[in-house]
C-alpha positions, 0 to 999 in steps of 0.5 A, spaced: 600 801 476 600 794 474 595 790 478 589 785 477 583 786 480 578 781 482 571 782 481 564 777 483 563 773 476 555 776 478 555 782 482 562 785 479 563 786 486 571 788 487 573 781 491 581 783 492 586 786 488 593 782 486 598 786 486 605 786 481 608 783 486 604 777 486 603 776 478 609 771 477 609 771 470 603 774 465 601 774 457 596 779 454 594 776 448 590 779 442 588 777 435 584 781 429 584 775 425 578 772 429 577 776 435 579 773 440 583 776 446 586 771 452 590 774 460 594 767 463 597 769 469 601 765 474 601 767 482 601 765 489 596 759 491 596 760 499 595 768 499 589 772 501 587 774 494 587 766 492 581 763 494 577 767 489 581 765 483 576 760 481 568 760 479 567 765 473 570 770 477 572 776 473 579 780 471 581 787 470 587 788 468 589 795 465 590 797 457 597 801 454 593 807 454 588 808 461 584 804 459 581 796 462 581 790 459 576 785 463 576 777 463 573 771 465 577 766 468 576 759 465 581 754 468 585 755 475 590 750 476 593 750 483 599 746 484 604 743 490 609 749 490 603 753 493 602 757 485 596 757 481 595 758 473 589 762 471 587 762 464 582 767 462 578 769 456 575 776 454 568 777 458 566 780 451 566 772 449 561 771 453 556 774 449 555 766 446 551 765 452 547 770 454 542 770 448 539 768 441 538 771 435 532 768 433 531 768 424 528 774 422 529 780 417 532 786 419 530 791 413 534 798 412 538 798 418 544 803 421 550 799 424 548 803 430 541 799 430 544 793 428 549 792 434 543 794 438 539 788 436 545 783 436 547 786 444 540 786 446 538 783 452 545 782 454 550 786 458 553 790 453 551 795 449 552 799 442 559 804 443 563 808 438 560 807 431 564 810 426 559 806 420 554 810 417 551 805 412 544 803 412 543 795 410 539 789 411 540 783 415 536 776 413 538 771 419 536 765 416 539 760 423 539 762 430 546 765 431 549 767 438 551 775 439 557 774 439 558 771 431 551 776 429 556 781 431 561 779 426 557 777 421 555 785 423 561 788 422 564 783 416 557 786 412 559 793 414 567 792 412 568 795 419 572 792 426 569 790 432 573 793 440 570 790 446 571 796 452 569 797 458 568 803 463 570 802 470 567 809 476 572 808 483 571 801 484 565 798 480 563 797 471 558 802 469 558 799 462 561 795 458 561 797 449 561 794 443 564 799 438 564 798 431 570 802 427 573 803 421 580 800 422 583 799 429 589 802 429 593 807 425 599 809 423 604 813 427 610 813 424 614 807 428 620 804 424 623 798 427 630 797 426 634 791 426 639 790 432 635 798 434 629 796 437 627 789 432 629 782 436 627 777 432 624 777 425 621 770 422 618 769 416 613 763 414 611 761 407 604 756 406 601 754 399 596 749 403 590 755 401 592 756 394 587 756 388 587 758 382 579 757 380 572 758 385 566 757 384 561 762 387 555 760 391 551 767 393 545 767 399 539 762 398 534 766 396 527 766 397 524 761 392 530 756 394 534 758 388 542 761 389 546 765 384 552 761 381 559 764 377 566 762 375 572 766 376 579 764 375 586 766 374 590 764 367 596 766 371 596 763 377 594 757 374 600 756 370 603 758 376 601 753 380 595 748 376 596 740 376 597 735 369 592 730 368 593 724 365 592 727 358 596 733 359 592 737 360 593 743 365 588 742 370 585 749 376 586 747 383 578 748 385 573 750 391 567 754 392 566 760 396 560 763 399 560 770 401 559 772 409 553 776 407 545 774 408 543 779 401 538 776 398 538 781 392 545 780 391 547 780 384 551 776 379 556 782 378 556 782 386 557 776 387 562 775 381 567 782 384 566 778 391 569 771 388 574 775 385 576 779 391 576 771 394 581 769 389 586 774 389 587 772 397 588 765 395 592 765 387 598 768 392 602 763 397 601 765 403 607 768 407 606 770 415 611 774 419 612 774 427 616 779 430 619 780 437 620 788 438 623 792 444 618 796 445 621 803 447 615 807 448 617 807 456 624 809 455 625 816 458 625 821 451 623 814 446 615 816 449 613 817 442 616 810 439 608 807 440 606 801 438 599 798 439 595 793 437 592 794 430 597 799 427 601 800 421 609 799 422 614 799 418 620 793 419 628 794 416 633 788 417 638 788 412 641 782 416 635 778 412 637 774 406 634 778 402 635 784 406 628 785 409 624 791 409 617 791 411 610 795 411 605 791 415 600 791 421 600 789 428 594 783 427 597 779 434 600 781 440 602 778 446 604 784 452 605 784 459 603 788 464 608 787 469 614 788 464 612 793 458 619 792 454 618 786 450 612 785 445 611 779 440 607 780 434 604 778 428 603 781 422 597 781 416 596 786 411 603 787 410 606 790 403 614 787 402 619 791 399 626 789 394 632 793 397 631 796 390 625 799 391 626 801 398 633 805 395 629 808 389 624 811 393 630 814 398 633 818 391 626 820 390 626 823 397 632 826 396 631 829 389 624 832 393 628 835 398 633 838 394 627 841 391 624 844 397 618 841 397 613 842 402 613 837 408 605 837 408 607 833 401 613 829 404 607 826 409 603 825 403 608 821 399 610 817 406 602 815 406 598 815 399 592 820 400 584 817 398 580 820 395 572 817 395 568 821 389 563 819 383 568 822 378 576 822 379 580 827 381 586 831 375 591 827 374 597 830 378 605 829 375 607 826 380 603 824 388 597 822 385 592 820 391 588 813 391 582 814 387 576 809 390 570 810 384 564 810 389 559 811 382 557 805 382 554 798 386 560 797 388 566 801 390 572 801 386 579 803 388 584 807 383 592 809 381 595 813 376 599 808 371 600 811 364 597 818 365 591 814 367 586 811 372 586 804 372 583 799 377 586 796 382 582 790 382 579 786 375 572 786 376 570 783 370 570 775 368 574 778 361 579 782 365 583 776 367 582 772 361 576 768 366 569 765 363 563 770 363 559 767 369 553 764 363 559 760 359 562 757 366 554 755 368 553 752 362 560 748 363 558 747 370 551 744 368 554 739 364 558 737 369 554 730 371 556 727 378 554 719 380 554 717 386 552 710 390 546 712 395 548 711 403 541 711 406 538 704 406 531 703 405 529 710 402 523 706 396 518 707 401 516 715 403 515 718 409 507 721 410 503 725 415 497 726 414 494 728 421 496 735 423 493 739 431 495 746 430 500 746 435 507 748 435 512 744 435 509 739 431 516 734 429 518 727 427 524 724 425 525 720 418 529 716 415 537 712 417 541 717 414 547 711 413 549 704 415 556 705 416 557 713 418 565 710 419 566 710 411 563 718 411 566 721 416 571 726 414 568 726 408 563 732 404 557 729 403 550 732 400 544 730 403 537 731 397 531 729 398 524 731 395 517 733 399 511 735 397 506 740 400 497 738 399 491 742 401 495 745 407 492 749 412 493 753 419 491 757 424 497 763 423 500 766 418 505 769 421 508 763 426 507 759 420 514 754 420 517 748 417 523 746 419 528 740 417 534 739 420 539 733 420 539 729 427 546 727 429 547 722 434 555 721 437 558 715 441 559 719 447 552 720 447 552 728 446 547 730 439 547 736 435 542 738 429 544 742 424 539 745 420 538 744 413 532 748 410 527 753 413 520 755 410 516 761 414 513 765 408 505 762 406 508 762 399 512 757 401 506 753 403 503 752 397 500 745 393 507 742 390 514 739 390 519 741 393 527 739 392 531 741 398 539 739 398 545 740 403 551 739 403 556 737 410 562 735 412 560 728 416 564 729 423 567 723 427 565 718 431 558 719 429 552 714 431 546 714 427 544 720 423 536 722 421 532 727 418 528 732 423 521 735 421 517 740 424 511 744 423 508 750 427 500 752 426 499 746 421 492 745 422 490 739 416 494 738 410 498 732 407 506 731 407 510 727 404 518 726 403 521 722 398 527 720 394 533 721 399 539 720 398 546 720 402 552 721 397 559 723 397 562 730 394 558 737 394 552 735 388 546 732 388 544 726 384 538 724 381 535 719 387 537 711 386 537 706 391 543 703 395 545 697 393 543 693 399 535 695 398 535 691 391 535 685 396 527 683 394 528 683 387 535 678 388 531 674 393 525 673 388 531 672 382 534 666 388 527 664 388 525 663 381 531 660 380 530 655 385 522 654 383 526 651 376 531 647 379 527 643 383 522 641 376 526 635 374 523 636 367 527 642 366 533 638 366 537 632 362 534 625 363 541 620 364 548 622 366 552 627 361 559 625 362 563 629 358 569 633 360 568 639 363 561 642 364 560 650 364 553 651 370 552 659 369 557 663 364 556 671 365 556 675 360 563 678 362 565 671 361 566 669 368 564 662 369 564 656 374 566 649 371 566 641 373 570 637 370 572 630 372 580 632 373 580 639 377 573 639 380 568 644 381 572 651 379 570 658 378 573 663 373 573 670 373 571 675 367 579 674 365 578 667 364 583 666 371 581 660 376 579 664 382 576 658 386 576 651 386 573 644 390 577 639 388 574 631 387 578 630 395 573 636 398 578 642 399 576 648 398 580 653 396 578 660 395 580 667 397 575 669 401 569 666 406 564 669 409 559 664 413 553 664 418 553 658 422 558 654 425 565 652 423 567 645 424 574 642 424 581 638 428 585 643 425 586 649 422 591 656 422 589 663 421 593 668 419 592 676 420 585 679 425 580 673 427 574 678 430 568 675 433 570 669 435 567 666 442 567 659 445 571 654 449 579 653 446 583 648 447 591 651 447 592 656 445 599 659 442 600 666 441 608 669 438 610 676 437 603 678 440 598 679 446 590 678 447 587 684 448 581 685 451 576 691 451 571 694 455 564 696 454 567 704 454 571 701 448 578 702 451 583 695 451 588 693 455 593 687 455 592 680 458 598 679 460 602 684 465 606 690 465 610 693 471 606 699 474 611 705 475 607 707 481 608 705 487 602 704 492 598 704 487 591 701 490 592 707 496 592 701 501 599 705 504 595 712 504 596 716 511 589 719 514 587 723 519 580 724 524 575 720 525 571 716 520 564 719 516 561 714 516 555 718 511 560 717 506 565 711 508 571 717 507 576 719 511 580 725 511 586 725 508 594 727 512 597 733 508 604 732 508 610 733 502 615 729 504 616 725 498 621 720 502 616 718 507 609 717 502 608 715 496 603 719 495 601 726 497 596 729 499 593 737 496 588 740 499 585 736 504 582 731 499 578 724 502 580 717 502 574 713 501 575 706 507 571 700 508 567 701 515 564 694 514 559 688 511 556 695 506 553 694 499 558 694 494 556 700 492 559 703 499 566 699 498 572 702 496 574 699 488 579 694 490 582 693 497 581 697 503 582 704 501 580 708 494 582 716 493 576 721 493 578 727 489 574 734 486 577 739 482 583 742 486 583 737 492 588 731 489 594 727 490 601 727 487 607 722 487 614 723 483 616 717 479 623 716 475 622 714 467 626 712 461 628 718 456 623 718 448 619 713 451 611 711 449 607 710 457 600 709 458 597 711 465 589 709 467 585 709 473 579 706 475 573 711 477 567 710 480 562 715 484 563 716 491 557 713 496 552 718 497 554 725 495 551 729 491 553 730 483 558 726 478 564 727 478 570 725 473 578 723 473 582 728 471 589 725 470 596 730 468 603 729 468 608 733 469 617 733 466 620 735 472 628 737 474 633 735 478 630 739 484 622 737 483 620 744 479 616 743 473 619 743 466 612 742 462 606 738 462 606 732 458 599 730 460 593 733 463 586 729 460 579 730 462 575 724 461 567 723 462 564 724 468 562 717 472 555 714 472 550 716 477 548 708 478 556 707 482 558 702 477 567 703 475 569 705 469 576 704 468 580 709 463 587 711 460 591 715 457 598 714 451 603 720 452 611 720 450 617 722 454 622 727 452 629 727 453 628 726 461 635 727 464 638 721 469 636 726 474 629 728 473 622 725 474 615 725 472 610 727 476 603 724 477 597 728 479 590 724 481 584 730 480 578 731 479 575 734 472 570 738 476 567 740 483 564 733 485 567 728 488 569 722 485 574 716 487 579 713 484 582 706 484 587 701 481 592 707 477 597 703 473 603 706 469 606 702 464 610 703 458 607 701 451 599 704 448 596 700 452 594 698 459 595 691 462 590 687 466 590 690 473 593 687 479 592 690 486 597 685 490 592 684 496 597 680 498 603 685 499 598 690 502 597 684 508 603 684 509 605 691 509 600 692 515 602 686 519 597 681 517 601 676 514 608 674 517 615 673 513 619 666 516 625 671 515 627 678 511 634 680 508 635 687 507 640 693 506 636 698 509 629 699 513 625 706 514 620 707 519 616 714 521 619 714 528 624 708 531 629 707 527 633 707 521 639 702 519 644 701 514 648 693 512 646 686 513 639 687 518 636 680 520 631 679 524 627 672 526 621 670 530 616 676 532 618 684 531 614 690 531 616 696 528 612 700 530 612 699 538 614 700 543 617 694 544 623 690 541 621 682 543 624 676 542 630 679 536 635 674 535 639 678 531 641 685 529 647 685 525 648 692 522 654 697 520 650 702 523 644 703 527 640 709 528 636 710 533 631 718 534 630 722 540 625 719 545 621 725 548 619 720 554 622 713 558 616 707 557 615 703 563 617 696 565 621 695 557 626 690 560 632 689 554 630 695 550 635 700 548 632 708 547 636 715 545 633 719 551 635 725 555 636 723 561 637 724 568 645 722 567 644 726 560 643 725 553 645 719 551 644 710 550 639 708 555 638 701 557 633 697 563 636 693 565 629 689 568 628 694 574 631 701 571 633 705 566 641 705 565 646 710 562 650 705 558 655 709 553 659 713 559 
């Protein structure tokens, strides 16, 4: 049956079950290509089962052949239609946090031994292991479980599947197996216009190479193997023409997912090869949408399953189309088990021709009587493992895998004779032998500037207590980190080991690590060398180097060193270098730290300038005087016509002081003031500050910026929200006064509020002379939401449009935790059901210290119809409360400088009067609603019991609502009641009430 099952995200304890009934939409996502599985199921938000669609919880959904698939929910989004979006991962993923693989070798392990030691300590253990090979492990970093069982079953040429077993009600295991392949062949062709839906056909060059470089494991003095290999072939297909003509390879380098570090050259030269092979070819991507048959009634055996081998035929294709491949993604539902979606890997793609000759093959056999155990043989080629290959047959002949040697190579019949599948040898593809392309790579000088400031002087410590955790941070990798970014960059440095001593041997530890700072306040640190072994502890130099893809917003950026055991000993690090592109370069220091020798030169200079005797006694007056020529050519001149006047190395005037005092230069950069009456600036003026007089800005706007980083524009925009400092929100109940909120009044009609209330979430209110800290943002009134308890409004917008909506946040008073702003948008239709979301951004929790923050968010429209609207949604990004104030929506990238109009709120609620107000139309919760001309003098209260002093009413029409009672002594008021004369107009005349529309 298909249903969901709802399990305690810690006890596995069965919480409720979602029938098929109550799953709205739902897709069963897998993908062999990185081990990912995901369920995303849309339900009903207000059944008995929804309360428990939240906090970790887990899912059981049933697999295609009896088996269970079990989840972990991530996200659950609830929303005004009373359903809920729950997005979930497979619980298998969880297997990043529940424990550490420390580094370590594993010396001669089964797969079975080696699943045991990646689960170890978690909820999963080793299951069905079809692998019988024996190997070592070197895990040189920490891993997490989860990437150690890839690594795992990459190392064993193997395939992971997660299961678990359920008994009655409750899981007794959750396994690990570890197979050969996933999936098989079952015989299943799938036919256009039969059972095939949709076919597309995707073709990308962006992963094309014609040349790698491999690079094998570090071993254990530090060394790694290097070879080249390149294929003549695809270079002439796809290689580039530098500016000598010359036929250039389209490079990278390639590092084996192994640990091995007795791998060898011929090793690591057949892996890099096998690389290449993969990317000398454009690569081609099929998607398929396939009817699945399998439960149509007498089609039970038209299987298709994950990980399978099928066949495709669309003669519809141009060209015609047929297709041998497998299964690496798909997408299935539980409730309706007609449809597939499918992606396909591994695929072989046939011409009509050979499709067709292979048919007159079959049929010649046929006519032959051949045996169907042969027919089944031809359909899928056999293989055959063996040290010595098998006898050459007339026809039929098997794959043969040669497994004599170190690695296994695979083998047809080509000429009455085997030949392999794949070169294995440099000189088989016309490649270099790995010692010629060393030689060329050796040669290979690469130069490069050095980031990293003041690196003359070396690091040193001398003091060492034995302890672990010894560490200390060295050196500022960069100055500008904004010129690394994105970029591939080697970090080198040297270090030397004395006298070292320690208490034991076997916790011995130095470690380096790079520290990397981000704006946003988070760090990493990822490792770039560790030494554990006592031979790595001997007196001498050491040469470490690491090449890393410097990521964005980055801060700063150091070294880390750590010792563990150290006793006494001295260490000293020396010749960093930071520079770009994947090789190191013998040390030279960055430019900037020349510095001492250029001020020293300055000072020299000056020392024998301000000697008058090293000068010319008198006036030399001639016509033009060179200063200083360099030896480029380049020069400055005084010459009694033009002035002072410098020369670049071309003999071009690039700058000059003319005799009446201009300057003229293409650039100036100054440290103190800048004084002048005038004066016009062109492009970006940055930095400035001080008191202006008239300012006049065209075409532009002043922006100004935030100490989070984000800008806004002086000038205003018009807010599309309405209500948008929540004055107007309606509340309910008493007044908490711990944390100065009320709740808030659900209701959803979108006619009477701006803003409605999801949830039972708070409105944050001034209860009197309190702390700052205490008060809402601006005005009277704040939202506070958390994740799930929120307020949405409905506002019109223009088609294709660029909009930017941003809100103040602040922590609410007195609760506990930080929460955060999480703002969405949504395209709605004609009758307010969702088209797609637009926006849904979660920015940083809030500080702890109750100060605001103000953020915001660009999206574009889609085509919006005259009818369809957006619809805004203030949440919470977590379960902590936070308050939210000043939301503004305005078109353009960037914010304005935000009005709370206090002024429109007071009158809103009565505080300031109107000498007269003209309108079409006034709508109130419970008097009366008009129509046409309405003009109202001295004082009304629209939202009494009475009507005093209304000089004129003039409408064309006039509504009044049902009364449920008569008010007492309200001489001259007109009410709608059901009365003792019956329902009708009721008028008190001063001493009663009177039926005035008999």
């Amino acid at each position: 049956m298909s249903q969901i099952h709802i399990l305690d995200g810690q006890t596995d304890q069965i919480l409720d079950v979602i029938t098929q009934e109550y799953i709205i939409e739902d897709v069963h996502k897998q993908s062999l290509k990185d081990t990912l599985e995901t369920f995303d199921f849309t339900t009903f938000a207000d059944k008995r089962f929804s309360q428990y669609l939240e906090k970790r919880n887990r899912l059981i959904i049933p697999g295609e052949d009896g088996e269970y698939r079990e989840f972990i929910m991530h996200e659950a989004i609830k929303d005004i239609n009373s359903q809920a979006e729950v997005f979930a991962n497979a619980s298998y993923q969880s297997l990043k946090k529940q424990a550490i693989i420390y580094p370590q070798t594993f010396e001669s392990q089964t797969a079975t031994q080696m699943v045991g030691h990646a689960t170890d300590g978690t909820e999963w253990q080793p299951g069905i292991i079809e692998i019988t090979n024996i190997l070592t492990f070197n895990v040189e970093n920490h891993r997490n479980p989860f990437a150690f069982l890839k690594t795992i079953a990459n190392e064993f040429d193997a395939e992971l599947r997660f299961r678990v077993e359920i008994d009655g009600n409750r899981v007794t295991g959750r396994f690990v197996d570890l197979l050969e392949r996933r999936g098989r062949w079952q015989g299943r062709e799938v036919t256009f216009g039969k059972d095939l839906a949709s076919i597309k056909r995707t073709e990308k060059t962006d992963n094309v190479y014609t040349a790698l470089v491999g690079v094998g494991p570090e071993r254990e003095d530090g060394t790694r193997l290097e070879v080249f290999v390149e294929d003549q072939d695809a270079l002439e297909r796809w290689g580039w023409y530098d500016k000598q003509g010359n036929l250039q390879h389209l490079i990278d380098t390639y590092e084996p997912q192994s640990t091995r570090q007795d791998m060898t050259e011929s090793e690591l030269e057949q892996y890099t090869q096998t690389e290449l092979n993969k990317r000398i070819n454009e690569v081609v991507e099929f998607e398929a949408g396939i009817i699945d048959l399998e439960h149509v009634p007498g089609l039970e055996n038209k299987k298709i399953r994950f990980g399978d081998t099928i066949k495709i035929k669309d003669t519809n294709f141009e060209p015609p189309l047929y297709l041998e491949a497998r299964i690496f993604e798909q997408e299935r539902s539980i409730v309706d088990k007609s449809a597939k979606k499918v992606k396909l890997g591994d695929f072989t793609e046939f011409t009509e021709e050979e499709v067709q000759n292979v048919w007159r093959e079959l049929q010649s056999k046929i006519a032959k009587k051949i045996e169907a155990t042969e027919m089944y043989g031809y359909a899928e080629p056999k293989k055959i493992e063996s040290d010595t290959p098998p006898q050459i047959q007339e026809s039929n002949n098997p794959i043969w895998v040669d497994t004599s040697g170190d690695i296994d190579i695979p083998h047809v019949v080509i000429g009455n004779e085997w030949r392999k599948m794949t070169p294995t040898q440099a000189n088989e593809v016309g490649a270099e032998t790995p010692s010629g392309a060393q030689s060329k790579v050796d040669a290979v000088e690469i130069g490069g500037r050095n980031y990293a400031l003041d690196t003359v002087e070396s690091v040193t410590k001398n003091s060492f207590d034995g302890s672990s955790g010894q560490s200390f941070s060295a050196y500022e990798l960069a100055n500008d980190y904004s010129k690394l970014a994105g970029e591939n960059v080697t970090f080198s440095f040297k270090f030397t080991l004395q006298d070292i001593t320690y208490s034991n041997a076997d916790d011995l530890y130095l470690k380096f690590q790079l520290i990397y700072d981000f704006e946003d306040g988070s760090t990493s640190y990822p490792t770039i060398e560790s030494y554990n072994n006592e031979s790595d502890f001997n007196d001498g130099e050491y040469t470490v180097e690491t090449t890393q893809t410097v990521p964005d917003n980055l801060s700063r950026a150091r070294i880390s060193v750590r010792f563990d055991y150290v006793e006494s000993g001295s260490f000293e690090l020396f010749s960093l270098k930071t520079e770009k592109g994947n090789k190191a370069t013998d040390w030279t220091p960055a430019p900037e730290d020349t510095h001492e020798e250029i001020n020293q030169a300055e000072q020299n200079a000056k020392d024998y300038a301000s000697n008058a005797s090293n000068l010319s006694e008198g006036i030399v007056d001639v016509n033009s005087v060179p200063l200083r020529t360099a030896p480029n050519g380049a020069r400055l001149e005084f010459d009694g016509v033009n002035g002072l006047i410098q020369y670049d190395e071309n003999d071009n005037p690039v700058g000059w002081i003319d005799l009446d005092g201009n300057a003229h230069f293409e650039n100036g950069y100054f440290s103190g003031e800048i004084q002048a009456e005038t004066g016009k600036f062109a492009g970006e003026l940055e930095g400035a500050t001080g008191t202006f007089g008239e300012v006049t800005v065209r075409n532009g706007d002043f922006l100004l910026e935030e100490e989070s980083g984000m800008t806004y524009k002086v000038t205003s925009e018009n807010n599309l929200l309405r209500d948008h400092n929540f004055e107007l929100v309606d509340t309910t109940g008493d007044v908490d006064s711990t944390h100065n909120w009320v709740d808030a009044t659900n209701n959803n009609d979108y006619g009477s509020l701006d803003w409605y209330a999801n949830y039972n979430p708070k409105v944050a209110v001034q209860l009197g002379p309190d702390p700052q800290e205490a008060l809402p943002i601006f005005g009277e009134k704040a939202l506070v939401v958390n994740y799930g308890r929120f307020f949405n409004q409905v506002v019109g917008a223009a088609p294709n449009t660029q909009y930017t909506i941003s809100a103040f946040c602040k922590k609410q008073w007195n609760v506990s935790g930080e929460g955060a702003l999480r703002l969405e948008v949504w395209h709605m239709d004609a009758v307010g059901e969702r088209i797609e979301r637009l926006v849904s951004k979660v920015f940083p929790t809030v500080p702890s210290d109750y100060s605001v923050q103000r953020h915001a968010h660009t999206f574009s429209t889609p085509d919006i119809a005259p009818d369809e609207s957006l619809e805004v949604i203030i949440n919470g990004g977590n379960d902590y409360w936070v308050q939210i104030d000043g939301v503004q929506m305005v078109e353009g990238n960037t914010p304005t400088v935000y009005n709370a109009e206090n002024s429109h709120y007071n009158f809103a609620k009565g505080r300031e009067l109107a000498e007269s107000i003209n309108t079409k139309s006034i709508r109130t919760y419970d008097l009366m609603e008009s129509w046409g001309p309405l003009h109202m003098y001295d004082s009304v209260d629209m939202m009494g019991n009475e009507l005093d002093n209304v000089g004129d009413v003039n409408a064309d029409i006039l509504r009044l609502s049902l009364q449920s009672s008569l008010p007492s002594n309200k001489s001259g008021v007109l009410v709608y009641f059901d009365g003792y004369q019956g329902l009708g107009m009721y008028f008190h005349n001063g001493d009663a009430w009177e039926r005035i529309d008999n």
